[in-house]
MIKE-36859 format. One record per residue (C-alpha): x, y, z; residue number from 1. Coordinates in Angstrom, 2 decimals. Last residue first. Example, Ala and Ser with C-alpha at 12.3 -4.5 7.8 and 13.67 -1.06 7.14 Angstrom:
+---------+---------+---------+-------+
!      xx !      yy !      zz ! lumfi !
+---------+---------+---------+-------+
!   13.67 !   -1.06 !    7.14 !     2 !
!   12.30 !   -4.50 !    7.80 !     1 !
+---------+---------+---------+-------+
This chain:
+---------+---------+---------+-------+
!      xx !      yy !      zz ! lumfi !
+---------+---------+---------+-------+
!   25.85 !   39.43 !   44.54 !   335 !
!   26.54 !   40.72 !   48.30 !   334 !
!   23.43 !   41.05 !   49.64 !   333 !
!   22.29 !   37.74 !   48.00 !   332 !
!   25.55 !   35.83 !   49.84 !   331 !
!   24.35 !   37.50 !   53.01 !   330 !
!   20.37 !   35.92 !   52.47 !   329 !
!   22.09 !   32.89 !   52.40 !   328 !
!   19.76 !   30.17 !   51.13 !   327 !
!   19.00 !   30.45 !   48.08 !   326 !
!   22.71 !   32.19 !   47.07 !   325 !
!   24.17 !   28.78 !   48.30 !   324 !
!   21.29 !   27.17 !   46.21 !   323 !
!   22.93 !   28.41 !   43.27 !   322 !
!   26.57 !   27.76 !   44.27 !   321 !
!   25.28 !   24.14 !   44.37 !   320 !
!   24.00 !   23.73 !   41.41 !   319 !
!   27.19 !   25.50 !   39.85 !   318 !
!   29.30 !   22.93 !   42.14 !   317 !
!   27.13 !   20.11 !   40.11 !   316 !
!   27.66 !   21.34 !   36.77 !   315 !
!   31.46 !   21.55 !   37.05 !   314 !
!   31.30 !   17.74 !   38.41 !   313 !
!   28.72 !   16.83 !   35.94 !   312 !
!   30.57 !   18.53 !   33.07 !   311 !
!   34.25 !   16.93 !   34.15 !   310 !
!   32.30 !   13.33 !   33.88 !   309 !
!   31.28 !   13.43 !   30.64 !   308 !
!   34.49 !   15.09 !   29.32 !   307 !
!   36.13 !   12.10 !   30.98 !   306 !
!   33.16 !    9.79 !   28.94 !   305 !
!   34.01 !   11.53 !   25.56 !   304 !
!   37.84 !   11.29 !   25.71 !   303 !
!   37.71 !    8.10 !   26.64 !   302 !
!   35.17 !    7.15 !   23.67 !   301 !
!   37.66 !    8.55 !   20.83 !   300 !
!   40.56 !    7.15 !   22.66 !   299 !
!   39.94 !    3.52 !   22.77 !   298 !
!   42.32 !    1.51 !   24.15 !   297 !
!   40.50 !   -1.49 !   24.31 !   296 !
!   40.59 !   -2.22 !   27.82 !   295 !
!   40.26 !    1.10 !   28.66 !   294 !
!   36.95 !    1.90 !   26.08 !   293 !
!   35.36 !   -1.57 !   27.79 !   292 !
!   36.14 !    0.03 !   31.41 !   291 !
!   34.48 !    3.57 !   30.07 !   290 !
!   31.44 !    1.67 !   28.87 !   289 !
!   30.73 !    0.10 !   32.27 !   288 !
!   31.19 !    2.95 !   34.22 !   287 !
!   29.21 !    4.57 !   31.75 !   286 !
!   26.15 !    2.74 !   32.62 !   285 !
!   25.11 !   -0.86 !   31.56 !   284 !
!   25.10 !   -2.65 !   35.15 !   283 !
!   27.13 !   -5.77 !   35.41 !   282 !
!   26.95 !   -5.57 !   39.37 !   281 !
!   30.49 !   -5.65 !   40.20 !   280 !
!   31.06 !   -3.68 !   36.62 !   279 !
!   28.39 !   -1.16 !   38.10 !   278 !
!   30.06 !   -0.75 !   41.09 !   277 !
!   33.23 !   -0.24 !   40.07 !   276 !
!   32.78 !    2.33 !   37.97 !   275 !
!   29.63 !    3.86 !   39.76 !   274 !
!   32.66 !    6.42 !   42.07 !   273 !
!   32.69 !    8.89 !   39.11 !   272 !
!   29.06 !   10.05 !   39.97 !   271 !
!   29.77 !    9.49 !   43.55 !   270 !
!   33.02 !   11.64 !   42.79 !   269 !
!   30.96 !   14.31 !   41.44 !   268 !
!   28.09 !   13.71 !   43.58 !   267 !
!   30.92 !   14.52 !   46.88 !   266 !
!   31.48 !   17.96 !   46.22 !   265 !
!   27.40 !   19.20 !   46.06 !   264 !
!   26.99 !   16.71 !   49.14 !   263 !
!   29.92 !   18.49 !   51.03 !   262 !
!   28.75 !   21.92 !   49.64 !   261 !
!   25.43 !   20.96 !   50.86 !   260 !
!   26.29 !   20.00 !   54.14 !   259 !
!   28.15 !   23.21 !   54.67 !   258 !
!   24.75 !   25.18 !   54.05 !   257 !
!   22.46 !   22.56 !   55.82 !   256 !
!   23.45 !   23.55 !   59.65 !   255 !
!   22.05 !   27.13 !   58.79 !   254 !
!   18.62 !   25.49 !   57.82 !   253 !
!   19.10 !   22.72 !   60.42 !   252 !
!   19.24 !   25.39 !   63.11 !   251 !
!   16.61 !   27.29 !   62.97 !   250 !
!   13.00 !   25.08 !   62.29 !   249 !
!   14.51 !   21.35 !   62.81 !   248 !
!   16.76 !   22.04 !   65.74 !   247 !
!   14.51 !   24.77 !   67.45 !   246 !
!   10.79 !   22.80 !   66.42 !   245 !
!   12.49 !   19.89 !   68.40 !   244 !
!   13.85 !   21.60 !   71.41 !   243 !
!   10.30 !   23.09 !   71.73 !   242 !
!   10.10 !   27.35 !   71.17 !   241 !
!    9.60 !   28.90 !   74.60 !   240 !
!   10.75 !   32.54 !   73.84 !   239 !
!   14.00 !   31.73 !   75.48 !   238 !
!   14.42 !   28.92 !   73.41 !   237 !
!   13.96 !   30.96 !   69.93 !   236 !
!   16.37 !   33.34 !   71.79 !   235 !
!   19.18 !   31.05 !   72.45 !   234 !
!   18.86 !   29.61 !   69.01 !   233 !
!   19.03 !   33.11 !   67.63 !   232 !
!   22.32 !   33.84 !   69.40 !   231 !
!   24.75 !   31.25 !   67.40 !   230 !
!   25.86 !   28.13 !   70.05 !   229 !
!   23.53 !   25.61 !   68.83 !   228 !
!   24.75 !   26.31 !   65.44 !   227 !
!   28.36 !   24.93 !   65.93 !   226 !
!   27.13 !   21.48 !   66.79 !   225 !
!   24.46 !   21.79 !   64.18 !   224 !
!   27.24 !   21.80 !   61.60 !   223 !
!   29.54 !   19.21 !   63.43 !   222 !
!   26.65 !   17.02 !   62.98 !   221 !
!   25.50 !   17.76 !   59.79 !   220 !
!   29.40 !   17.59 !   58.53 !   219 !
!   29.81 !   13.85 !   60.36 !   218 !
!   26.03 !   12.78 !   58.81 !   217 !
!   27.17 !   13.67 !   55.34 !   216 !
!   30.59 !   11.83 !   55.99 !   215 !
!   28.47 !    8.47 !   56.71 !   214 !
!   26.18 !    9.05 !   53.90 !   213 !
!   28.35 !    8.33 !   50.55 !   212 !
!   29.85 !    4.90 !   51.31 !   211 !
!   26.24 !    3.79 !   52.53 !   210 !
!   24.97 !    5.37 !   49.49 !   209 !
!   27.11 !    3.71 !   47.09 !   208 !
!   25.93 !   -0.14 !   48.19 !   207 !
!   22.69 !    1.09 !   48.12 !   206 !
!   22.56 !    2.72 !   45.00 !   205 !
!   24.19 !   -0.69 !   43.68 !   204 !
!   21.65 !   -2.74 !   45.67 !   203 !
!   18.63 !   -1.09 !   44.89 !   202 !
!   18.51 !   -0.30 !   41.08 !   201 !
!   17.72 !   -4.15 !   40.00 !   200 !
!   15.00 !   -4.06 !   42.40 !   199 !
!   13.86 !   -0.81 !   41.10 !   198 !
!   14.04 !   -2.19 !   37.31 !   197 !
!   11.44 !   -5.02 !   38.62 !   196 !
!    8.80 !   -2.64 !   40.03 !   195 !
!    8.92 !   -0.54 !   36.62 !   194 !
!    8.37 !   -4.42 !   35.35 !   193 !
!    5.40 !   -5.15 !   37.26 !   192 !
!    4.44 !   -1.38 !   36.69 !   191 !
!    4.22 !   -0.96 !   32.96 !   190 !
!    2.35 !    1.97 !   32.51 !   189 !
!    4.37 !    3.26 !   29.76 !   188 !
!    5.15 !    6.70 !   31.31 !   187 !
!    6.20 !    4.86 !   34.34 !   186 !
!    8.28 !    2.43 !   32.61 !   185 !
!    9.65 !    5.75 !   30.54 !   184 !
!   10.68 !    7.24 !   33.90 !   183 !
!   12.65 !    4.39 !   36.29 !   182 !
!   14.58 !    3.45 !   32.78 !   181 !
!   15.93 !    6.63 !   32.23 !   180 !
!   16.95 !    6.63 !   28.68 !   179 !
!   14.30 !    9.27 !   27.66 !   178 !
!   11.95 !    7.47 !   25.54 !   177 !
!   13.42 !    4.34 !   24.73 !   176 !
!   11.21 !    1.67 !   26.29 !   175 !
!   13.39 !   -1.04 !   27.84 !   174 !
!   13.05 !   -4.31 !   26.44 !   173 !
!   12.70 !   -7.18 !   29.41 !   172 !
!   13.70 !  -10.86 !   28.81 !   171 !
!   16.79 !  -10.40 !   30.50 !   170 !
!   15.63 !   -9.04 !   33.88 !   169 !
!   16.44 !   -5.47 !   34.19 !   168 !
!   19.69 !   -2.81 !   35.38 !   167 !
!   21.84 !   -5.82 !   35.01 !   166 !
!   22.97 !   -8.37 !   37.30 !   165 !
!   22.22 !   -8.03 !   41.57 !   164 !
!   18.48 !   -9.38 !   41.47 !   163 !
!   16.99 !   -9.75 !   44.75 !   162 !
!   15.80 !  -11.94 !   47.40 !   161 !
!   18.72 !  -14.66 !   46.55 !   160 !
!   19.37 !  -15.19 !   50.88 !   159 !
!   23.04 !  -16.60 !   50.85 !   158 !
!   23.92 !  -15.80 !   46.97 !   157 !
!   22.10 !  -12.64 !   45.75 !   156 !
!   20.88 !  -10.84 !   49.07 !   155 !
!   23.67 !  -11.31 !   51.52 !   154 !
!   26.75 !  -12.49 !   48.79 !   153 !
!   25.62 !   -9.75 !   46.50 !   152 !
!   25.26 !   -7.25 !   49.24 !   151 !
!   28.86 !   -7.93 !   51.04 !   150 !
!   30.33 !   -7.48 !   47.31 !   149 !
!   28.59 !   -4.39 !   46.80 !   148 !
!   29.34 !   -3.13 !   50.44 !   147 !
!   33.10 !   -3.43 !   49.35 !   146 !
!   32.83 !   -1.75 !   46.44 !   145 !
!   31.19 !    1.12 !   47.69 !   144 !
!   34.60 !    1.48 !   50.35 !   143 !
!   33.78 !    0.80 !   53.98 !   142 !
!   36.15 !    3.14 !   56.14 !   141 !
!   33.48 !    5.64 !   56.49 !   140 !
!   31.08 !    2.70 !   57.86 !   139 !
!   33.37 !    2.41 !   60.79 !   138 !
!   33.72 !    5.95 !   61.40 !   137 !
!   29.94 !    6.31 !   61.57 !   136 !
!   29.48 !    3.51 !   64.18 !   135 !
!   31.96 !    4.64 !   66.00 !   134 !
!   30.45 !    8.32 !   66.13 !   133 !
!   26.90 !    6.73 !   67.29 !   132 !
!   28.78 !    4.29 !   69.49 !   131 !
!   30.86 !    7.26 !   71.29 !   130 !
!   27.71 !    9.53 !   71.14 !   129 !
!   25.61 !    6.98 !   72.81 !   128 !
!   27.86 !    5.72 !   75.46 !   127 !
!   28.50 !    9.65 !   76.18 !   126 !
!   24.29 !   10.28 !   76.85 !   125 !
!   22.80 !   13.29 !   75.06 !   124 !
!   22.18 !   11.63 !   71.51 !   123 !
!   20.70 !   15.04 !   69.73 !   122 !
!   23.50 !   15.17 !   67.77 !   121 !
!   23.96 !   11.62 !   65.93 !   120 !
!   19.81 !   11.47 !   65.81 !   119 !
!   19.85 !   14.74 !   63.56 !   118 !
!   23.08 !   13.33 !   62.00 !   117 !
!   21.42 !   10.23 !   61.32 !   116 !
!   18.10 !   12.02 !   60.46 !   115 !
!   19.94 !   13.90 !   57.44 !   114 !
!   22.33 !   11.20 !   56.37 !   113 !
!   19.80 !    7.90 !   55.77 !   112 !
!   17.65 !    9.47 !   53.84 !   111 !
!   20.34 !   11.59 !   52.27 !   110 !
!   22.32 !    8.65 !   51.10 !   109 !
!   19.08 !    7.01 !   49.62 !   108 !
!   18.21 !   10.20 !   47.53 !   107 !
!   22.28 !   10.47 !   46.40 !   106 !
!   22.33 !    6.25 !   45.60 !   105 !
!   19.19 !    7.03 !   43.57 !   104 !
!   20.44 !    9.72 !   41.69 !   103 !
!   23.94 !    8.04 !   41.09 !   102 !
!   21.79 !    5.03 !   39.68 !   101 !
!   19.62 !    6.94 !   37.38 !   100 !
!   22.64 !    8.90 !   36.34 !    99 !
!   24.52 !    6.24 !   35.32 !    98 !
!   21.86 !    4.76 !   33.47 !    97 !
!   21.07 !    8.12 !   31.58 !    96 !
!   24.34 !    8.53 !   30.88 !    95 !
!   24.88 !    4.69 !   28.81 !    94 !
!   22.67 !    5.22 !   25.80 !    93 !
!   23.55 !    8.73 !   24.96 !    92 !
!   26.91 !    8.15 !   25.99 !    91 !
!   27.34 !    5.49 !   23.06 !    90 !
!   25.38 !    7.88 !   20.79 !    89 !
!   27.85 !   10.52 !   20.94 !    88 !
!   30.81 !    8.18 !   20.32 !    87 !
!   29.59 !    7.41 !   17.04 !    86 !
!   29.60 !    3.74 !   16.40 !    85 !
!   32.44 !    1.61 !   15.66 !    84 !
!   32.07 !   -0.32 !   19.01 !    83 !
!   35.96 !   -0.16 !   18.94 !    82 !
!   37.49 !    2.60 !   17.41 !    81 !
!   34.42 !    4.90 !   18.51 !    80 !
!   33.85 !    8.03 !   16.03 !    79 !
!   34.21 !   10.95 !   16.68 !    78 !
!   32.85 !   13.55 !   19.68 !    77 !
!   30.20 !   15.27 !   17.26 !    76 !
!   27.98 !   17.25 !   19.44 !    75 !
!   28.27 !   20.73 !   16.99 !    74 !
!   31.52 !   22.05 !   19.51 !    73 !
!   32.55 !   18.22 !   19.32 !    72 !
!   33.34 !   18.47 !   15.61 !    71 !
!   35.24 !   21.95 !   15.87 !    70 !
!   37.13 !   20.64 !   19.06 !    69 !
!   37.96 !   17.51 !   17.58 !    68 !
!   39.86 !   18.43 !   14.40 !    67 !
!   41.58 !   21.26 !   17.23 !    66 !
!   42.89 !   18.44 !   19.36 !    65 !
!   44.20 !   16.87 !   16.32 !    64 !
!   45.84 !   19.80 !   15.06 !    63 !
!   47.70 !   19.97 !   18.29 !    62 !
!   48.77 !   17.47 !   18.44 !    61 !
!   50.41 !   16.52 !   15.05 !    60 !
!   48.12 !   14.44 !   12.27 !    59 !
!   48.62 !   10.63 !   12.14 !    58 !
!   46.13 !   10.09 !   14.67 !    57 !
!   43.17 !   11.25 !   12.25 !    56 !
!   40.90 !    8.63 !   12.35 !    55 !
!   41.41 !    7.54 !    9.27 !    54 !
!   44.41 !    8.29 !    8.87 !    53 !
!   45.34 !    5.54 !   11.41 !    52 !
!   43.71 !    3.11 !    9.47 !    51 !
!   45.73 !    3.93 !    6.38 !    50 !
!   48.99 !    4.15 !    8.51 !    49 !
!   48.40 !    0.84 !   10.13 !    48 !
!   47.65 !   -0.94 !    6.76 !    47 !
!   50.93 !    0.59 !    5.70 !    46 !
!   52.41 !   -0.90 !    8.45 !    45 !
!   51.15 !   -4.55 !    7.32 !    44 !
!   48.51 !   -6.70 !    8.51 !    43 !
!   49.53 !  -10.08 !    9.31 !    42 !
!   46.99 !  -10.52 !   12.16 !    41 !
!   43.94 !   -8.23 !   11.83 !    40 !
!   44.19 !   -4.30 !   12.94 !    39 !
!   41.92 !   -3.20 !   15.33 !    38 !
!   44.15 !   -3.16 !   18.23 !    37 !
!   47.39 !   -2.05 !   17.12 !    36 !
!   44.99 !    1.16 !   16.24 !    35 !
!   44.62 !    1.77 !   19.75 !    34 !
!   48.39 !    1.84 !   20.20 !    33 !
!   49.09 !    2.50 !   23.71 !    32 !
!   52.20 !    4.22 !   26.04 !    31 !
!   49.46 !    6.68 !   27.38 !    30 !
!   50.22 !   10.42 !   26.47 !    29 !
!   47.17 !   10.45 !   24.16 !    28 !
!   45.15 !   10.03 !   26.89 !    27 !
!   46.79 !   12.79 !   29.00 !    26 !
!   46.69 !   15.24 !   25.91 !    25 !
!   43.25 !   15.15 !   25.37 !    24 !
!   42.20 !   15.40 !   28.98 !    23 !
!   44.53 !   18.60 !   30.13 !    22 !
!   42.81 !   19.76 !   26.19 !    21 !
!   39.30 !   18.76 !   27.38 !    20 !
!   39.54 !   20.47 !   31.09 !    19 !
!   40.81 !   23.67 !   29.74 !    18 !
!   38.04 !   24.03 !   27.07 !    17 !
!   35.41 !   23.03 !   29.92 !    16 !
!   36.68 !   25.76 !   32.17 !    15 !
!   36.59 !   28.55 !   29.72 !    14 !
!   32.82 !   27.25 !   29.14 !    13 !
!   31.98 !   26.86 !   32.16 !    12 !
!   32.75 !   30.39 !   33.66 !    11 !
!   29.86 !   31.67 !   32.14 !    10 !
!   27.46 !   29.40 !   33.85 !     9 !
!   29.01 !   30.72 !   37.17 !     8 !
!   28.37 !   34.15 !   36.19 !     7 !
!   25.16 !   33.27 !   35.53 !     6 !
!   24.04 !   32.14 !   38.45 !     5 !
!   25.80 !   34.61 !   40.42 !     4 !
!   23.73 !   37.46 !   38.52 !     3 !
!   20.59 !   35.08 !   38.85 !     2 !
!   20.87 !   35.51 !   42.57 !     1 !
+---------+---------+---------+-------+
């Protein structure tokens, strides 16, 4: 097992290096002129050049990607053109948000996934499986964006139960201990407003869970569909096992393995997928910062938060590769 694991960690790094140049070059394909941005009305081209030196977008290609392959090998990834701050810190501030929220939406997604496609395949009569399958169709066709609006109209406008701005109320200061709000307010003991951040957390993760869980509970289904057939179910009946002890204790272990390649798939573009929900919601993740660094054409802090994103994704299938080996005796046999 750890002989897999590491020879997936080891195939990072060759993967990363890729990823960052397709990414460098992409961004700095784009018919824009960050530094047409900064500069003040009147300013002259030799104002442009100076600035432009600066941050090194007078040098060739290729010898720019290299400049910021030695800094960001040491966690320097330049410095933003906009905010004017280091890039590093930006993400610093705005990952842990992200995360929080694409945590929360993947906890809420399996609480609803795992007994709805227990429930989905257990449902013996054909009225029940056609409006159990409906059902999930029709939420599969619901983009996150779309359940955001439908929540902040529900909950924030027609019934205002709960907050839908921010990640806190405005007159709360977040600890800064390890950026995840949910923790430090824990660690801090302040409960009324660790209660308050949850409410704030609810509907986005909610709005990306119920976009997330309906093709979780499709894969269980079809998964345990397949597994009632395998010989061991047979024989755990035969020997007198319950119908519930045989689809929770046999086959939802060997029903799991496709459903967490689908889930280990799908964080990466739930993790990707916060952009619009958190500028629906005005939450402060990287969604948020990676729409400001668009509309202002800045490079520097693009090329940070794609690099952020291509290390969840490539982090996320190593994860899962891992637990693959957990839970396949074969796949340990064969490593």
């Amino acid at each position: 097992m750890w002989q897999v694991l590491v020879r997936r960690v080891v195939t990072l790094v060759p993967m990363l290096l890729l990823v960052s140049m397709v990414v460098f070059v992409v961004l700095r394909a784009i018919p824009a002129d960050p530094i047409a941005m900064m500069l003040p009305p009147g300013a002259s081209a030799a104002d442009a050049d100076a600035l432009r030196a600066v941050y090194g977008l007078n040098l060739p290609l290729p010898e720019q990607y290299w400049l910021w392959l030695r800094h960001a090998v040491v966690g320097d990834l330049g410095q933003s053109i906009f905010y004017r701050e280091p890039v590093a810190g930006l993400l610093a501030k705005a990952v842990p948000a992200t995360a929080e929220l694409a945590v929360s939406s993947l906890l809420l997604a399996l609480l609803f996934s795992i007994p709805g496609g227990l429930g989905l395949y257990a449902v013996r009569s054909r009225v029940g499986r056609i409006f159990g399958e409906l059902t999930v169709v029709t939420s599969l066709s619901i983009p996150s964006f779309l359940w955001a609006i439908f929540f902040i109209l529900l909950f924030g406008v027609a019934f205002p139960v709960l907050p839908f701005t921010g990640r806190v109320s405005g007159d709360t200061n977040l600890p800064d201990i390890t950026g995840f709000a949910m923790i430090d307010l824990l660690v801090v003991g302040r409960f009324g407003d660790w209660v308050d951040a949850g409410l704030h957390l609810l509907l986005p993760a909610l709005s990306l869970a119920l976009s997330f869980a309906p093709s979780v509970i499709r894969v269980l289904r079809s998964s345990l569909v397949d597994a009632a057939h395998e010989p061991y179910v047979t024989y755990a009946r035969q020997r007198g096992a319950s119908e519930g002890r045989v689809l929770v204790g046999h086959m939802l272990r060997n029903a799991a393995l496709p459903t967490i390649t689908l889930v280990g798939v799908q964080f990466g573009f739930l993790f990707g997928g916060t952009l619009l929900v958190e500028l629906i919601f005005s939450f402060p993740g990287l969604g948020s910062l990676t729409v400001q660094a668009v509309r202002n054409h800045d490079l520097p802090l693009l090329q940070g938060a794609a690099l952020v994103f291509c290390v969840v994704v490539l982090l996320t299938n190593t994860i899962v590769d891992a637990l693959y080996v957990v839970l396949d005796p074969r796949l340990r046999k064969r490593a």
